[in-house]
LOZA-268942 format. One record per residue (C-alpha): residue number from 1; residue in one letter; x, y, z. Coordinates in pm, whole numbers, plus 50000, padded with zeros to 5 digits. Layout:
NUM A X Y Z
...
//
This chain:
1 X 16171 27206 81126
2 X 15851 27423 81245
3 X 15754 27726 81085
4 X 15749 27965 81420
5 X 15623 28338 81425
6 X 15708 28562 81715
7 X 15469 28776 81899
8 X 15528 29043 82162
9 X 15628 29381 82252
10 X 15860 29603 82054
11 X 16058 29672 82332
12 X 16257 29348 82282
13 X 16423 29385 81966
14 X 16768 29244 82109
15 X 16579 28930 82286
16 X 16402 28858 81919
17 X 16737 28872 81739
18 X 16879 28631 82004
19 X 16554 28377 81985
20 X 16605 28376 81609
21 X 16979 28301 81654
22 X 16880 28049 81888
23 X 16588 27845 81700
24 X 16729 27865 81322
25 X 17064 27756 81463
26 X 16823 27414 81567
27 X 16643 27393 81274
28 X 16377 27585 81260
29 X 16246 27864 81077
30 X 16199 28209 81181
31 X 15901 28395 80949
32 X 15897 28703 81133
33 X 15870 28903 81483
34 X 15797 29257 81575
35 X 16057 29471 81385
36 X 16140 29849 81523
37 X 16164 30092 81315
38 X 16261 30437 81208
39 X 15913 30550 81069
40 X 15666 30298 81200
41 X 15344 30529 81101
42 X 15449 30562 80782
43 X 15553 30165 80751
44 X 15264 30064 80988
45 X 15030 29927 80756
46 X 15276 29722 80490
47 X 15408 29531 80844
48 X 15097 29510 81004
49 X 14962 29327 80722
50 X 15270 29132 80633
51 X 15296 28990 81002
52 X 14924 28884 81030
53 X 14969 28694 80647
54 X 15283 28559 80871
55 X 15060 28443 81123
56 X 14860 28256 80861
57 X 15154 28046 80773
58 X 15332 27943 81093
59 X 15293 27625 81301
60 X 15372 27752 81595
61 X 15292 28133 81766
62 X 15537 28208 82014
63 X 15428 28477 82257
64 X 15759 28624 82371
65 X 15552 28783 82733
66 X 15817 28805 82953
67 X 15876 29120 83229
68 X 15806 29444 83100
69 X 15736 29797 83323
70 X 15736 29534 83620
71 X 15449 29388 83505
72 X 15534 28966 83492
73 X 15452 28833 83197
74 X 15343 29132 83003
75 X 15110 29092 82704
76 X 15009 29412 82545
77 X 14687 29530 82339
78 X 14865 29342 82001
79 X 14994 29089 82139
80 X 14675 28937 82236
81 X 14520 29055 81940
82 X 14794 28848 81735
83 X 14722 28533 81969
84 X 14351 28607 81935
85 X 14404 28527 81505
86 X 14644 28259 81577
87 X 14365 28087 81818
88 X 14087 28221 81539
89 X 14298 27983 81308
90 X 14288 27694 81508
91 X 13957 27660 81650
92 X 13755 27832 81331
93 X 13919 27707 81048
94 X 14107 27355 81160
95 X 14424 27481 81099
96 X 14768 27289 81276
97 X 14921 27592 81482
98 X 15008 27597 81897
99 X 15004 27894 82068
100 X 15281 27894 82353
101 X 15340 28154 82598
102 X 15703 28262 82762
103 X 15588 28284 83075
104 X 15265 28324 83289
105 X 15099 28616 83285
106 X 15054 28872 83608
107 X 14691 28938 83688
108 X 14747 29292 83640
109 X 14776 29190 83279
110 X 14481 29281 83098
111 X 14434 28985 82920
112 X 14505 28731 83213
113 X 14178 28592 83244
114 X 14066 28492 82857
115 X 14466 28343 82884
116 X 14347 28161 83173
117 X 14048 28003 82995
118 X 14264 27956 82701
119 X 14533 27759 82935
120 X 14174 27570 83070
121 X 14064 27447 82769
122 X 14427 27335 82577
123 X 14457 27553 82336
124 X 14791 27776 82475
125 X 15083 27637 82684
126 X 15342 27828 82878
127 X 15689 27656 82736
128 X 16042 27789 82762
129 X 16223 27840 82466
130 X 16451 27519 82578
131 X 16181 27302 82525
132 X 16202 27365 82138
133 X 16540 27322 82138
134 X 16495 26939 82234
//
């Protein structure tokens, strides 16, 4: 069972749900995702906190990237920030955590280049949620 924290945009509450379903139904443990909700700049900084601490304890960052405003694999300002600490983890500190992607990012993606390198040098993978399934 791997301890898996999901990154990505709001916007996919219903997918998150559904990927949670999916992965504790096989085993594995769920410690958070991006949550909506009713009065985020009120609840901002308790979640923003609590999801980074969650970052600190998974074994595997998931970046959920896929489609968004017709941009292929979207990855948006926090997302890559979130990635960024997961990598920070890793590479800083020693810690055991992979960094996957859902899908390749577009190059009108902000980010796509540092992913690139990232890709270059190991230390993120593009892998489908199936693959954790087997």
């Amino acid at each position: 069972m791997s301890k898996i924290i999901i990154s990505g945009s709001i916007a996919f509450q219903k997918d998150f749900e559904e990927l949670t379903n999916t992965l504790t139904e096989n085993g594995h443990q769920v410690i958070n995702y991006p949550k909506a909700t009713d009065d985020l700049s009120t609840q901002f900084p308790t979640l923003f906190v609590d999801f980074y601490k969650d970052i600190e304890k998974a074994e595997i960052f998931y970046l959920y990237n896929k489609e968004k405003n017709g941009i292929c694999g979207y990855i948006g300002a926090a997302g890559f920030a979130e990635a960024t600490f997961a990598l920070t983890r890793k590479l800083l500190y020693g810690q055991k955590i992979q960094l996957f992607l859902h899908e390749e990012p577009s190059e009108k993606v902000a980010c796509s280049e540092e992913i690139g390198l990232w890709k270059e040098n190991g230390w993120i993978t593009v892998k489908n949620l199936n693959t954790f399934l087997d």
